[in-house]
C-alpha positions in Angstrom: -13.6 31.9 26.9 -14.5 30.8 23.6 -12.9 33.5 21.9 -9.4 32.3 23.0 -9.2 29.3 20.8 -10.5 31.5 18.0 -8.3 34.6 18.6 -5.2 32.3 19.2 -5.4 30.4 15.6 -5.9 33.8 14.3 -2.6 34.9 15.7 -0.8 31.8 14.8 -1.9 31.7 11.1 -1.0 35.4 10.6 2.4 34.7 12.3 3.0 31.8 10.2 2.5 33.9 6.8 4.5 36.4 7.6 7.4 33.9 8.6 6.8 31.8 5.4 8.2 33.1 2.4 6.6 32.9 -0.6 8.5 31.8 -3.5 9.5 34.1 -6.3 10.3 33.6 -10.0 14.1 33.4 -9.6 14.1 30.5 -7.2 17.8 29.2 -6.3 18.4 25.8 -6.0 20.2 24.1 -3.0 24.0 24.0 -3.7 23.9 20.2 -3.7 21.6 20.5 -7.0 23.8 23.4 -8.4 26.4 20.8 -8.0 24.7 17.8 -9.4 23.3 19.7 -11.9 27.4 20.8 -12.9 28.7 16.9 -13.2 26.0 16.1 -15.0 28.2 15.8 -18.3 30.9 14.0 -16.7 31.8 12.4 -19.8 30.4 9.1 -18.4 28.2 7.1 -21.4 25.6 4.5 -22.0 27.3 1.4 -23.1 27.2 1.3 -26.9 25.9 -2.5 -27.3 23.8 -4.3 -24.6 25.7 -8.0 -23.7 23.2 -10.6 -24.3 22.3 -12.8 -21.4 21.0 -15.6 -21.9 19.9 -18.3 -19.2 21.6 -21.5 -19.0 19.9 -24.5 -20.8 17.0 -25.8 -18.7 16.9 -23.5 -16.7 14.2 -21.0 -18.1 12.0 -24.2 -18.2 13.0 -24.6 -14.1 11.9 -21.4 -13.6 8.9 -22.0 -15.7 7.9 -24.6 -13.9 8.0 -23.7 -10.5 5.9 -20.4 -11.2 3.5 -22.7 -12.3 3.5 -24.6 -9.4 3.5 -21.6 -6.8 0.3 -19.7 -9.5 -1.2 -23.8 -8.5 -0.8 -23.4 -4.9 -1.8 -19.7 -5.1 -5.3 -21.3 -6.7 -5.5 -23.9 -3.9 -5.3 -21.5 -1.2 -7.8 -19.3 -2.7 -10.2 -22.0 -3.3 -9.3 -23.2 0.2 -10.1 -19.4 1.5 -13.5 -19.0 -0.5 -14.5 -22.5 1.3 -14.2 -21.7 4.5 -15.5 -18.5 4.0 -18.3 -20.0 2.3 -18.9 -22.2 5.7 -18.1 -19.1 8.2 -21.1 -17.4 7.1 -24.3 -16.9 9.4 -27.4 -16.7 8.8 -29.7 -14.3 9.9 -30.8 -13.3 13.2 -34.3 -14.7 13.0 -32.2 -18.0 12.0 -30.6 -18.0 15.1 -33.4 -17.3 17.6 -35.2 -19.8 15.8 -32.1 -22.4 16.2 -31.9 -22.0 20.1 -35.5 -22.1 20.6 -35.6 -25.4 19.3 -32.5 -26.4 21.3 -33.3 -25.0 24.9 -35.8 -26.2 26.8 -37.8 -23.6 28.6 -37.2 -23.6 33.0 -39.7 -25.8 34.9 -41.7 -24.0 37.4 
């Protein structure tokens, strides 16, 4: 029964190579690339000067200014993060044990 598996994926691999073919040297495109590759001189061009843009006045300093505020906030947050990381961290087991012992009473008998 264990041979099955291993006699099966034997038969499957060798079906599959000899379905695959293998590609040659001369290897034709799809037509769609033959056909993009035919319009590619369409006669369209690159613009010969690039229009300036400019921003309107104040407006580079807006944008200025509110990146600085949101890089600010970013800071708070990771401070923020980092601090409650800092207080979400336990100690060690033998910290622990030690901690409840000292809280719990052992049972009356």
């Amino acid at each position: 029964m264990q041979h099955v598996p291993f006699a099966l994926s034997i038969t499957l691999l060798l079906g599959g190579c000899a379905v695959v073919e293998m590609p040659t040297a001369d290897v034709r495109y799809p037509d769609w690339v033959d056909e993009r590759l035919d319009n590619a001189g369409d006669g369209r061009r690159a613009p010969a000067v690039v229009p300036v843009t400019s921003l309107p006045s104040g407006e580079g300093e807006a944008m200025d200014r509110a990146a600085r505020r949101l890089l600010e906030e970013k800071a708070e947050m990771e401070a923020a993060a980092a601090r409650q990381a800092e207080g979400d961290q336990r100690g060690s087991p033998e910290e622990f044990v030690t901690d409840g012992q000292a809280r719990t009473e052992p049972p009356q008998q």
